[in-house]
LUMTOR-743654 format. One record per residue (C-alpha): residue in one letter; y, z, x negated. Coordinates in steps of 0.1 Angstrom, whole numbers, plus 5000, padded with zeros to 4 digits. Layout:
AYZX ...
This chain:
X109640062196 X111339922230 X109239922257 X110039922294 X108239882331 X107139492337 X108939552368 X112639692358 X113339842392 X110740142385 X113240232356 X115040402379 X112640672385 X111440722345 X113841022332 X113041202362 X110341442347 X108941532378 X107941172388 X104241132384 X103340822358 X100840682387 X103640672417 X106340412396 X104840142420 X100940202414 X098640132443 X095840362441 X092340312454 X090440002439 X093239922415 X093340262401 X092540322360 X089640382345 X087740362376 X088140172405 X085640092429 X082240222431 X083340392393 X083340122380 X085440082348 X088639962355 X090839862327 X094239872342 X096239942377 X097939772403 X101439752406 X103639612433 X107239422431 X110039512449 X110939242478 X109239052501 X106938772493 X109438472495 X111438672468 X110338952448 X111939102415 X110338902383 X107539062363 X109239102327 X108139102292 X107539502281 X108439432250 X109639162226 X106138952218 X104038632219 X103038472244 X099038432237 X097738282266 X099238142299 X098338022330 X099637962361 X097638012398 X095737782418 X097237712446 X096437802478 X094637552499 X095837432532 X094437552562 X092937852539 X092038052570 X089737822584 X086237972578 X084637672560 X087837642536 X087038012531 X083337972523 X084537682500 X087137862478 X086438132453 X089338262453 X089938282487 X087638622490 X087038952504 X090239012524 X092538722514 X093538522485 X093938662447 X096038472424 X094638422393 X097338312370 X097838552343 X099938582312 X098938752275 X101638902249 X100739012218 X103339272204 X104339382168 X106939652165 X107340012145 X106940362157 X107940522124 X108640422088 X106040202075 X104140242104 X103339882122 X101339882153 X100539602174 X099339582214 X099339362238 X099939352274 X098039152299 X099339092334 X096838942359 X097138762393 X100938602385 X101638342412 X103538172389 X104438182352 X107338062333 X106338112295 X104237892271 X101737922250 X103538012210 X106738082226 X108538362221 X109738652246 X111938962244 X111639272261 X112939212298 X112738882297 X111338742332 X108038552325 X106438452359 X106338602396 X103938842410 X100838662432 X098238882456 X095439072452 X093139012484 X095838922507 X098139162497 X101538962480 X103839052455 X100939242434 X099539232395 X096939362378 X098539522345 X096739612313 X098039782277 X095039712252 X094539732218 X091939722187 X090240062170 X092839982139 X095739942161 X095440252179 X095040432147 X098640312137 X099840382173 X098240772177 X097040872143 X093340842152 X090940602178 X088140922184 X087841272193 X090441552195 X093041602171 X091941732140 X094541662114 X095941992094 X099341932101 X100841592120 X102241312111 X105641292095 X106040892093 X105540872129 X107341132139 X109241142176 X109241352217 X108041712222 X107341932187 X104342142188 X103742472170 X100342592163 X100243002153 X097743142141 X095743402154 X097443762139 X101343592141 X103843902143 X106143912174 X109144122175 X111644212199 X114444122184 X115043882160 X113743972124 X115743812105 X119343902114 X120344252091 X117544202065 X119143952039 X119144252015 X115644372022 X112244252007 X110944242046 X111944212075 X113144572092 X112344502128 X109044652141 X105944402153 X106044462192 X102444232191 X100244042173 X098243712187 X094843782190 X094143392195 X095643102183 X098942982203 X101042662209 X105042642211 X106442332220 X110142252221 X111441982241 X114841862235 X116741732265 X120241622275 X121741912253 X119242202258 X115942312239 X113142512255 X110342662240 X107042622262 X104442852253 X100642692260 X097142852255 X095042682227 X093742492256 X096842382267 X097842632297 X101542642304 X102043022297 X105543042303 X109342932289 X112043132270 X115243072279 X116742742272 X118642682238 X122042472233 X120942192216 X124542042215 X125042362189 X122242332162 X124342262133 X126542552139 X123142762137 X121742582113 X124742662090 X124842992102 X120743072093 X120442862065 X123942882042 X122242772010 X120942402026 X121842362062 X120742012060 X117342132057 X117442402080 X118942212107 X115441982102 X113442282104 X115142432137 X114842002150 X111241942138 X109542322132 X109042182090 X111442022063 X110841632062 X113141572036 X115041472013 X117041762012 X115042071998 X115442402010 X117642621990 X115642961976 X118543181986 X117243082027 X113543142015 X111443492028 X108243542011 X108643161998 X108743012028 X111942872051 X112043152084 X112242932115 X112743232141 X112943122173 X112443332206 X109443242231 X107843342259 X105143632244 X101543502246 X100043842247 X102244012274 X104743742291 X107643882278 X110343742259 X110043812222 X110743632185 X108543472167 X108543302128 X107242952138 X107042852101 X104543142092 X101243132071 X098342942084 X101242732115 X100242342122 X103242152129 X102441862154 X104541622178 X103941422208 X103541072178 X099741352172 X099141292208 X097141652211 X094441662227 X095342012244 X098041722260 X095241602280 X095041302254 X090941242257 X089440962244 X086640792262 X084040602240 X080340692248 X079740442270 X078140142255 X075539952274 X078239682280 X078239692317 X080839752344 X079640082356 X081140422341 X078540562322 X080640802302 X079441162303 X082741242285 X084641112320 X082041242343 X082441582325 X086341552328 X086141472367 X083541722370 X083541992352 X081442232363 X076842172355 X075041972380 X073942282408 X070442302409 X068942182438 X065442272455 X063341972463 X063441882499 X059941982515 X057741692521 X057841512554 X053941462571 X052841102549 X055541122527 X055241182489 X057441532470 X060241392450 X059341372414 X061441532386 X062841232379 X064141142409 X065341462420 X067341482383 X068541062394 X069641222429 X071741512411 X073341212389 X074541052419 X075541362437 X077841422405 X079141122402 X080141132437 X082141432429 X083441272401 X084440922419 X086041132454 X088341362427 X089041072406 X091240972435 X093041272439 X096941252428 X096741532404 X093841392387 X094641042384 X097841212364 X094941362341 X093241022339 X096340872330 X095941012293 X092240862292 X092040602264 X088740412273 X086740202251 X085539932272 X084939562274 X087239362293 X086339242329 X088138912323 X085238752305 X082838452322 X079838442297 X078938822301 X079038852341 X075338882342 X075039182317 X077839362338 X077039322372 X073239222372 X072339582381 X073839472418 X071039262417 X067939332439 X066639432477 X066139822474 X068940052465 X066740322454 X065840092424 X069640092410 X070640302386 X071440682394 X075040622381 X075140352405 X077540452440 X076040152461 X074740162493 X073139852493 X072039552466 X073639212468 X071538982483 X071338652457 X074138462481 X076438782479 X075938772442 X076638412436 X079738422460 X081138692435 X080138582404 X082338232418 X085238462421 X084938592393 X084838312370 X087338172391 X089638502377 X088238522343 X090238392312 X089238592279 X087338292268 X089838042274 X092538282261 X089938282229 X090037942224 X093537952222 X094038172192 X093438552212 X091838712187 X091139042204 X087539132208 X086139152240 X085239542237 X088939732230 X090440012240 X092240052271 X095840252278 X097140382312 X100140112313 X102340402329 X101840662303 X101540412274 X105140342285 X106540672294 X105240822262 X106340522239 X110040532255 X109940852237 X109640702201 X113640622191 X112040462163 X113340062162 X112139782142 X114239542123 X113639262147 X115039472174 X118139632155 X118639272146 X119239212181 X121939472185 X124139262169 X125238992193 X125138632181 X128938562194 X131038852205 X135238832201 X136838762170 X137639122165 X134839222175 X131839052154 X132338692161 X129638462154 X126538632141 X123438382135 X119938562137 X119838552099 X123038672089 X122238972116 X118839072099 X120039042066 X122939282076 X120139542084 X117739462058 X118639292024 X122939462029 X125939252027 X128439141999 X130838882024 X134139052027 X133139392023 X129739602009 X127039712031 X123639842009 X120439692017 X117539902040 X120139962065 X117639972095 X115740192075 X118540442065 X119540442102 X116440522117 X115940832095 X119340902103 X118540892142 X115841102137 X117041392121 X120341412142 X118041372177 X119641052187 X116740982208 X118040812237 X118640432238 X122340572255 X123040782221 X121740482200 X124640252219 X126940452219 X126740512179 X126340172174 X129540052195 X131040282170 X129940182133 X130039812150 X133839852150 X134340102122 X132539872097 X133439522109 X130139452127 X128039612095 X129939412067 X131539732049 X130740132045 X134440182023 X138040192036 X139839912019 X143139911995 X145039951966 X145840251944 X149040261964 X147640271995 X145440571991 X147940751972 X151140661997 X148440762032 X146341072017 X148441231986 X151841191984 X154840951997 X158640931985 X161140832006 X162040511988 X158640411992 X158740512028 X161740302029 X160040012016 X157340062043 X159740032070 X161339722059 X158239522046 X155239692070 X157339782101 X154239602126 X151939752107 X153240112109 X153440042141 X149839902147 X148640222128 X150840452147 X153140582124 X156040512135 X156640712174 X159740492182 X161840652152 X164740432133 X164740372097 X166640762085 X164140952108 X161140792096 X162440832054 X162841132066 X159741272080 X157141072068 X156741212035 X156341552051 X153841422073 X151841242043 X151741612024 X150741832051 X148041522059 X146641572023 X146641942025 X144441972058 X142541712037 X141941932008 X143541651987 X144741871958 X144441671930 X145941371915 X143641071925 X142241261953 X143741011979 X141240681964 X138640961949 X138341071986 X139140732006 X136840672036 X133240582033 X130140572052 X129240442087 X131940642100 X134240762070 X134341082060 X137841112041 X139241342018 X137941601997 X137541872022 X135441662040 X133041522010 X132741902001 X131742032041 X129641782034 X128541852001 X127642202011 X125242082046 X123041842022 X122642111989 X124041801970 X127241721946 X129141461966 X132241541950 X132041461915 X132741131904 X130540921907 X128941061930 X132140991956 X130740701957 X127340751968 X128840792002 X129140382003 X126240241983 X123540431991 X122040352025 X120740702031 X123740922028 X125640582040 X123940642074 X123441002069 X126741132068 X127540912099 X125341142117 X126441452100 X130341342114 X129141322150 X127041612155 X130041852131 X132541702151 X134641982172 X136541832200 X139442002224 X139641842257 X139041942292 X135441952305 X136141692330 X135441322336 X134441142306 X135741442281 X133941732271 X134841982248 X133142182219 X131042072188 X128841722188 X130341422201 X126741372218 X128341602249 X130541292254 X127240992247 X125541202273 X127641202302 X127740772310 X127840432305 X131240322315 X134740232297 X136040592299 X132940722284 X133340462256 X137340602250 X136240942254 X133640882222 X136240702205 X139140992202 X137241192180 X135740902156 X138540702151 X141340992158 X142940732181 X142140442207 X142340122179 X140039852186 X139040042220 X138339702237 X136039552210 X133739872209 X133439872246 X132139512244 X129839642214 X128839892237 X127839742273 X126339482250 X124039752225 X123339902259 X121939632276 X119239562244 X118339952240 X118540012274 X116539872309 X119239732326 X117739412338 X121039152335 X123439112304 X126839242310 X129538922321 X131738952296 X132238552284 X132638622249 X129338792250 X125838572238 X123038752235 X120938772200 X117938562197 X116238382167 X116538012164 
């Protein structure tokens, strides 16, 4: 999934962690979610645009969609503060004029493999719209400008809904708390989250180091849990900490962060016999596969996965096996409900007031206090039972309502997923707000915060507003299929935790490849030729095997490139190391491979000088020597080359040629890599897996980057140490692009062509709002 604000400016303020989800340009009070006024269900929040109210930023598209419904605002009548024009106008109510164009996109993407979700997003009170019913949108895409809400401009009302089977796809479940044994593994992204078991062993040093030739572990148990536990690991910008959590979901404390950057080396280190599968068990807290662990890592049948954490029993820092008996693996795709993640479905009388004990509850925790009945005034009657229990409902839900407004708990409420109906609906008004009917407020309901009924004038004024807003039946009549009862998302949390899923459909990998780009770069790419590059492979000038976007995404997984600035950055590379996803296999003849990676004479080097001299030069072989120099030392330099490349054998040079997303070359390399996966990669054919088949095609791509030891200076662009991600992480500009470069391509060719892959990749993964102004540059859209 991509997904970013409707309003791109509040991007700045998403990776800081400490932001709260409800300040990135929410207005609190009566715009706030799930309740608003008078707790009264609320299915979305208010957001404002940055500007002024002759020119604000555009609301965009949050993802790539259709456009379902649209519909521009009325506009506002002259003279509209005249009192009669006022009295006249529905919309012209309360404190000011409301827009009440609004715009509907339906969304289809992936959050996993195989798993398709769809949602839509609903933006309310646009002044104007630029999009079409049918028409297609992409994420970012501007679609209309923001209107008012009561007099204030540049405003929206902003909703993420969806049905009971779509949230199923997009959380694992549409009721209660988590209850699954263990979590999903399709849908599988953000924060990992260890369950132990009540009686899990902690020990004060790590029990696993010394004991490899001992039936158990020799390190004494310092505790024991006496209740259950949760670990979670985050993974961030090249560290890993382990949070510790009550079973309720306390923060207990943090163990000193890990160097994510460093993984494989420990993975290789712990788990000798299959690293590969280690390295998913130290990333994910279980094995997802394919590769099997080996029975040489095993302890008691089962793959260790010790990791030190902050001691629930005593707060100290101790070790811990967090693949045990009886440990529930989860992530942040689970959505546990020890998160906060609480759905709200028990109300269902179909009108606009919260009725939900489950909410009430959540606001306010603690039983209604009991109360003594008030003594009897001369002439006046003793409460009855029931009105003293109606006066303690609205006592509570006064509570509730005053802390439902407080910044700490509208955070809480922002992981509230709320079955409700919508409020955009004409033909129900009367079941939703008839209870504001009357003359006596003692006769509305106790869940009811009203002072006062609505005289039949009041009523009718609002109801003319209202259907003066509404749009769910017109929107209906169009082709909405959406029911009018659905479940509602906090917008800013739908986002934030969805930004988190690295997970990307074909459609949008499709659009990573731009339609016209330089000649050496990809050239002209139609929409077609760009999916089928992902999906179905390619056999035009070169071999690429089919399921691609597939073998890629499992790839990013596993390797933690979880960041739309990794994802560009690696595909800037393969762009340019595979001619734009047309080939996976260095090209040339037996002569070739044998002359560059075995063994060269120097008649043959000869022969290169005189027929190949640009080319040797192009490659850099040459370093400005003449004809004798180069015979001289070039067949030297072709034998030590095949020795650090553990070429010993006669064929080696095309046995071993380069293959994969980025080539892995000679046999030193396919037998490193042999020995992470627990896998034969050396024997023919197997050589040859490394090209055709999509999974170790895009597999050992990510095995290259995060092996890869670089030697520089810590300083600018360059980093130095294991994992090219140290270099991804540090920026976005040209020398971060040639600092990634050096140690994929061992060189700087076709530098300019994967920086134009690059600001281009990073302008589709990422939320920069404009497309970068290179002229050679179209964006990828389908006909």
């Amino acid at each position: 999934m991509l997904i970013s604000q409707p309003f791109l400016s509040a991007a700045a303020h998403e990776d800081d962690s400490t932001q709260p989800v409800t300040t990135l340009g929410e207005r609190s009070g009566k715009g706030a979610f799930p309740v608003s006024r008078e707790f009264g269900w609320h299915g979305g929040i208010h957001l404002e645009a940055q500007g002024n109210a002759d020119s604000s930023e555009p609301v965009c598209a949050i993802a790539d969609g259709e456009v379902v419904f649209a519909r521009g605002s009325d506009d506002i009548p002259q003279h509209h503060d005249d009192p009669a024009v006022i009295a006249a106008h529905p919309l012209l109510y309360y404190k000011g004029w409301t827009s009440n164009g609004v715009v509907i996109l339906k969304h289809a993407t992936e959050i996993g493999e195989g798993v398709n979700v769809e949602f839509y997003s609903i933006y309310q009170h646009m002044h104007t719209t630029q999009v079409t019913r049918g028409s297609r949108v992409y994420r970012k895409d501007a679609i209309g400008l923001s209107g008012a809400i009561y007099g204030q401009p540049n405003r929206i009302h902003f909703e993420i809904v969806a049905d009971a089977t779509s949230v199923v796809a997009l959380m694992g479940r549409n009721h209660g708390p988590l209850a699954a044994e263990q979590g999903r593994t399709n849908s599988l992204w953000g924060d990992i989250h260890v369950v132990l078991p009540v009686g899990t062993q902690l020990y004060a040093s790590d029990p696993s180091v010394g004991s490899a030739a001992h039936p158990a572990w020799q390190v004494p148990v310092q505790a024991t849990t006496t209740e259950p536990a949760i670990v979670s690991i985050t993974e961030s910008t090249g560290l890993i900490t382990l949070t510790t959590r009550s079973i309720r979901g306390a923060v207990l404390g943090s163990a000193t962060p890990e160097d994510a950057y460093g993984l494989y080396e420990r993975a290789t280190r712990r788990y000798p016999g299959c690293p590969s599968a280690g390295y998913e068990m130290l990333r994910f807290g279980r094995v997802i596969g394919p590769d099997a662990p080996a029975a040489t890592d095993l302890y008691q049948g089962r793959l260790p996965h010790i990791r030190q954490i902050h001691s629930p029993v005593d707060h100290t820092a101790v070790y811990a096996n967090l693949n045990g008996p009886g440990v529930r693996v989860y992530s942040d795709a689970d959505f546990p409900d020890w998160l906060g993640w609480t759905f709200v479905d028990d109300d269902t009388d179909g009108n606009s007031r919260c009725d939900s004990d489950v909410l009430i509850a959540l606001l306010d925790p603690g039983a209604p206090p009991a109360v003594s009945p008030p003594a009897a005034t001369s002439g006046a009657a003793a409460p009855t039972p029931a009105e003293q229990q109606a006066q303690r409902k609205r006592e509570r839900i006064a509570r509730a309502y005053a802390r439902s407004l407080d910044g700490p708990m509208r955070e809480r409420l922002s992981y509230c997923v709320v079955k409700m109906p919508t409020e955009w609906s004409r033909d129900d008004f009367d079941t939703r707000w008839g209870w504001l009917k009357g003359t006596d407020p003692n006769d509305l309901p106790a869940s009811a915060l009203m002072t006062g009924c609505l005289s039949p004038d009041a009523y009718t004024k609002l109801k003319q507003h209202h259907a003066a807003l509404a749009f769910w039946e017109d929107a209906q009549a169009q082709g909405l299929t959406l029911g009018k009862v659905h479940y509602h998302f906090h917008p800013g949390r739908f986002i934030q935790m969805f930004k988190k899923c690295g997970w990307r459909s074909l459609r949008e990998l499709t659009q990573t490849l731009p339609k016209r780009s330089s000649p050496n770069a990809g050239g002209e790419i139609p929409w077609q030729t760009a999916q089928n590059r992902w999906h179905s492979g390619n056999n035009d000038h070169g071999f690429m095997p089919p399921d691609m976007h597939t073998a890629i995404n499992r790839m990013w997984r596993k390797y933690g490139f979880s960041t739309p600035q990794r994802q560009a950055h690696f595909l800037a590379q393969i762009f340019k190391e595979t001619g734009a996803l047309r080939a996976t296999v260095e090209l040339g003849d037996s002569r070739y491979f044998r002359t560059m990676y075995e063994a060269l004479t120097p008649q043959e080097a000869g022969d290169d000088f005189d027929h190949k001299h640009d080319w040797l030069q192009a490659m850099g072989f040459l370093h400005g020597r003449n004809r004798p120099d180069y015979i001289a030392q070039r067949p030297d330099e072709v034998q030590q080359k095949a020795v650090s490349m553990g070429n010993t054998q006669t064929g080696d040079g095309a046995r071993f040629r380069g293959r994969g997303l980025i080539h892995l070359t000679g046999r030193g390399s396919y037998a490193a890599y042999s020995r992470f996966r627990g896998r034969d990669f050396t024997t023919d054919p197997n050589p040859e897996l490394l090209s055709s088949d999509a999974t170790a095609v895009a597999d050992s791509a990510g095995y290259f980057w995060i092996s890869k030891v670089m030697q520089s200076p810590n300083t600018g662009a360059l980093r130095s140490g294991m994992n090219i991600d140290r270099r991804a992480d540090v920026g976005v500009a040209d020398a971060n692009v040639a600092a990634i470069t050096t140690p994929v391509n061992g060189g700087s060719t076709g530098l300019p062509q994967r920086r134009e892959f690059f600001h281009y990749v990073n302008f589709i993964l990422g939320d920069a709002p404009n497309m970068p102004t290179d002229p050679s540059l179209m964006r990828q859209r389908e006909e």
